[in-house]
C-alpha positions as CSV (number, residue, x, y, z in Angstrom):
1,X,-0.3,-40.6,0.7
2,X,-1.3,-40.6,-2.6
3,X,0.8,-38.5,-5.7
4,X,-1.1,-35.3,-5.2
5,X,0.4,-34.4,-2.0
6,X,3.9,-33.9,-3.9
7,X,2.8,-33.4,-7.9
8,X,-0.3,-30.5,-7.8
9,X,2.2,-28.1,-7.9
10,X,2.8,-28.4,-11.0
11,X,-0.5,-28.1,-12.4
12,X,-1.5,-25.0,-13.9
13,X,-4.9,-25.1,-14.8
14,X,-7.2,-28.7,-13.6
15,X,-10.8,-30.0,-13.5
16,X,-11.9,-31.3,-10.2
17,X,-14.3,-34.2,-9.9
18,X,-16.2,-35.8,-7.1
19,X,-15.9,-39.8,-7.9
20,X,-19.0,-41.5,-6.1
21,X,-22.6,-41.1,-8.6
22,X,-20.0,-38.4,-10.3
23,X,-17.9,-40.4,-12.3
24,X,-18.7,-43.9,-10.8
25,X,-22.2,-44.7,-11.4
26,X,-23.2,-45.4,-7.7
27,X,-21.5,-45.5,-4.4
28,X,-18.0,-47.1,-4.2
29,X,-18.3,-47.6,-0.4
30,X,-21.7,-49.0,-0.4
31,X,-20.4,-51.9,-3.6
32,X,-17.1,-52.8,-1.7
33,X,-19.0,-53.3,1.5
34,X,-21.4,-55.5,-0.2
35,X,-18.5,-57.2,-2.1
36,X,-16.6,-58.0,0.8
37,X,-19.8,-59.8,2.8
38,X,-20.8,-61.7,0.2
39,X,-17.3,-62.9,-0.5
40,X,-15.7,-63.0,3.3
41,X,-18.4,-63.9,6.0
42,X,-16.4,-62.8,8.8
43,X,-17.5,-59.3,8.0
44,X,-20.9,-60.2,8.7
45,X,-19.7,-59.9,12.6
46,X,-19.4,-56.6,12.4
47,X,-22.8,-55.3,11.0
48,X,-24.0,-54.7,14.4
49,X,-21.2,-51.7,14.7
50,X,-22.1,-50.9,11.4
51,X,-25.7,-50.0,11.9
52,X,-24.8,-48.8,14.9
53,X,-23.0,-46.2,13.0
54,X,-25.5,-45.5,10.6
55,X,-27.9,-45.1,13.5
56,X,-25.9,-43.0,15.5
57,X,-25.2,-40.3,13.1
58,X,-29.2,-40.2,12.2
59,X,-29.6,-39.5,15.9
60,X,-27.0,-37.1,15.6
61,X,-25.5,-39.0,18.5
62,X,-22.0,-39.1,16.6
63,X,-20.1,-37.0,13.6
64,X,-20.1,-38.5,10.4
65,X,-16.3,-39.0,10.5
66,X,-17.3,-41.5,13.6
67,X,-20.1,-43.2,11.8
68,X,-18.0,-44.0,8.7
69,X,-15.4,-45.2,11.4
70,X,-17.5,-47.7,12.5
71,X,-19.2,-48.5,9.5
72,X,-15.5,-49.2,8.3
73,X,-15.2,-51.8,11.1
74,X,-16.0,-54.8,8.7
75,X,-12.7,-54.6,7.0
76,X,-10.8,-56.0,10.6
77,X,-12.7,-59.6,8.7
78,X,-11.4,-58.7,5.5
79,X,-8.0,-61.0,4.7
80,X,-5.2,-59.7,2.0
81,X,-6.7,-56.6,1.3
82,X,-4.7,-54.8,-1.4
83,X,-5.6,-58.4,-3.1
84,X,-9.4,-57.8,-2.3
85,X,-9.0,-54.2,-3.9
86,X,-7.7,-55.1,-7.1
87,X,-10.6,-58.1,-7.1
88,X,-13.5,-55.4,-6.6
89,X,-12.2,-53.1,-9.1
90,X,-11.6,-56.1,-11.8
91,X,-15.6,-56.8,-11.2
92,X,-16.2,-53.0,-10.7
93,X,-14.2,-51.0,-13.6
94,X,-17.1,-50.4,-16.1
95,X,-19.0,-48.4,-14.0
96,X,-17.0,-46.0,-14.1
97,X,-18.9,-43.6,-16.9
98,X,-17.9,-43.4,-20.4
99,X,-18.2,-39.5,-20.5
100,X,-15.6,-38.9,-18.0
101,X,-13.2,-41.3,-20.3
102,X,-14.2,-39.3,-23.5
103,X,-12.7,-35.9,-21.5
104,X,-10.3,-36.8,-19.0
105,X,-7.0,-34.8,-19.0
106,X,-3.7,-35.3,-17.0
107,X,-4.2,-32.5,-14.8
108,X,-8.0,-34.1,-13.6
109,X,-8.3,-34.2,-9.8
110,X,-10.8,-36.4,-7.6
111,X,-11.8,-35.1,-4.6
112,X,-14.3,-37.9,-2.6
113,X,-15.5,-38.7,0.3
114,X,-15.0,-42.7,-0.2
115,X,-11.8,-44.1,1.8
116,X,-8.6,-42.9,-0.1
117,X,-7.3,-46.9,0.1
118,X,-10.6,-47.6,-1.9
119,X,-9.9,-45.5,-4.8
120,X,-6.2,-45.6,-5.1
121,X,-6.5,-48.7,-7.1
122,X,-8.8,-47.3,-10.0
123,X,-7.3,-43.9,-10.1
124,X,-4.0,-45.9,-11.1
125,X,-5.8,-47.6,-13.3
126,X,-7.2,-45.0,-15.2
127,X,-4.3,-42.7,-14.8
128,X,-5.5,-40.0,-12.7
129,X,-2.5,-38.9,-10.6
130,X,-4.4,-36.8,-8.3
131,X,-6.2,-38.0,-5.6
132,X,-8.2,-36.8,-2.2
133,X,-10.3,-38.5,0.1
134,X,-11.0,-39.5,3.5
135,X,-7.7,-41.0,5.2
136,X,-9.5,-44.7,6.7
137,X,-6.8,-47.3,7.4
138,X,-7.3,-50.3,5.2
139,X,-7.1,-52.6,8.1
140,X,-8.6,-51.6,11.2
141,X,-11.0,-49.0,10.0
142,X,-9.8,-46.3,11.6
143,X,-9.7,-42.8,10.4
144,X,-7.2,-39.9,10.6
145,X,-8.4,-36.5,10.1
146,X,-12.1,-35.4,9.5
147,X,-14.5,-37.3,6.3
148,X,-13.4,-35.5,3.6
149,X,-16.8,-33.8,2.9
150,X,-18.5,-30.3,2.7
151,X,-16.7,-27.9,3.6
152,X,-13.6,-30.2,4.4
153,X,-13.0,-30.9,0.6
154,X,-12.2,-27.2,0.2
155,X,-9.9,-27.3,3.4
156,X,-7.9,-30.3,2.1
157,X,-7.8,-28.8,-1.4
158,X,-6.9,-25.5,0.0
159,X,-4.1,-27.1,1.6
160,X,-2.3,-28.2,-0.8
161,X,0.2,-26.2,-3.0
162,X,-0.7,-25.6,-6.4
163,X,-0.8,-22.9,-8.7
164,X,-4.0,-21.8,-10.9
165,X,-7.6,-22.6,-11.0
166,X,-10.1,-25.2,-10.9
167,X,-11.3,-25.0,-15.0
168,X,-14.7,-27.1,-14.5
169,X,-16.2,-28.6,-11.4
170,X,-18.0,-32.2,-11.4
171,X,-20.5,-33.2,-8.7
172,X,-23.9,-35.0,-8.3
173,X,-24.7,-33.1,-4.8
174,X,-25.0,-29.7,-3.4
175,X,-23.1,-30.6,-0.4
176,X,-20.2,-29.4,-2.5
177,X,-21.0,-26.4,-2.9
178,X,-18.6,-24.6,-1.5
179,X,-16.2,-26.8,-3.4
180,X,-18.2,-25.5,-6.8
181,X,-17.6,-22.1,-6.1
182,X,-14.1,-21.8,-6.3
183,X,-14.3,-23.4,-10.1
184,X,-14.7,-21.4,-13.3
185,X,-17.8,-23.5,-14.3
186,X,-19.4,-25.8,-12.1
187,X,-22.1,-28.9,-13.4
188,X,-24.4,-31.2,-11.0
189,X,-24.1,-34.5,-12.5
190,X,-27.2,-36.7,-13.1
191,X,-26.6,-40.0,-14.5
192,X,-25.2,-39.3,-17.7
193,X,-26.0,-35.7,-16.9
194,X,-24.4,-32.4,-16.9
195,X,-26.7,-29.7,-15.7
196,X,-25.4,-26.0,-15.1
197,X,-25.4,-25.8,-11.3
């Protein structure tokens, strides 16, 4: 698991970002996918699944934890895959926004619903220690534990020991609401964007 399991304790004070259209100027998912079938055609055999998925949830036929589960079945065609990660990030760095770089503080925290292997790599990279996100294995696809979503991000945060408050929250939708209550200020991000939520 990734440093903020062990370290938030010793935070005191933090602001708490979602990554995806927050910080990241689209969806991290969504460009890793796209990378990987246009650079490994063996994931092309899995689409099927995939917009089976996609389908599936919009019938309300299957949780959104499922439908990311099988949407996540492309990376079983995926070879070397911590190699792959560090590729996607080298070609995918700069959209993370310049904003967040002016402000960023030691004690940030990202909170996301994109796979936790996903984002590992360019939290490293820009030396955010602590990290939360849906638990997908790199590999097969699978997931452990609900999408980390909603109401879910509070639980995971919630879970964790820390001591004091979230500062300033970050988030371009209202599905984190619940999430944006428990900060001193909260902002829906737009673009380049801060808006008062």
């Amino acid at each position: 698991m990734y440093m903020i399991y062990v370290t938030m304790m010793m935070v005191i004070d933090m602001n708490v970002y979602d990554f995806d259209k927050t910080i990241y100027y689209d969806d991290s998912t969504v460009d890793f996918v796209l990378y990987c079938m246009r650079k490994y055609p063996k994931t092309w055999l899995y689409l099927p699944q995939m917009i089976w998925g996609g389908v599936g949830y919009g019938l309300r036929l299957i949780s959104k934890t499922k439908a990311k589960e099988w949407m996540y079945s492309f990376l079983k065609g995926v070879p070397q895959i911590e190699d792959t990660l560090e590729q996607f990030w080298d070609q995918y760095q700069h959209k993370i926004k310049s904003w967040y770089l002016q402000q960023q503080q030691e004690s940030d925290v990202v909170i996301s619903a994109s796979p936790e292997f996903l984002l590992q790599p360019i939290c490293k990279r820009l030396g955010i220690r602590y990290l939360l996100a849906s638990q997908v294995d790199a590999k097969t696809g699978k997931t452990t534990g609900e999408n980390c979503w909603g109401q879910e991000k509070v639980r995971r945060f919630q879970k964790v020991d820390y001591y004091g408050e979230i500062d300033e929250f970050y988030s371009d939708s209202y599905s984190d609401d619940p999430l944006a209550q428990l900060a001193k200020k909260s902002y829906l991000v737009d673009g380049d964007r801060r808006l008062p939520w």
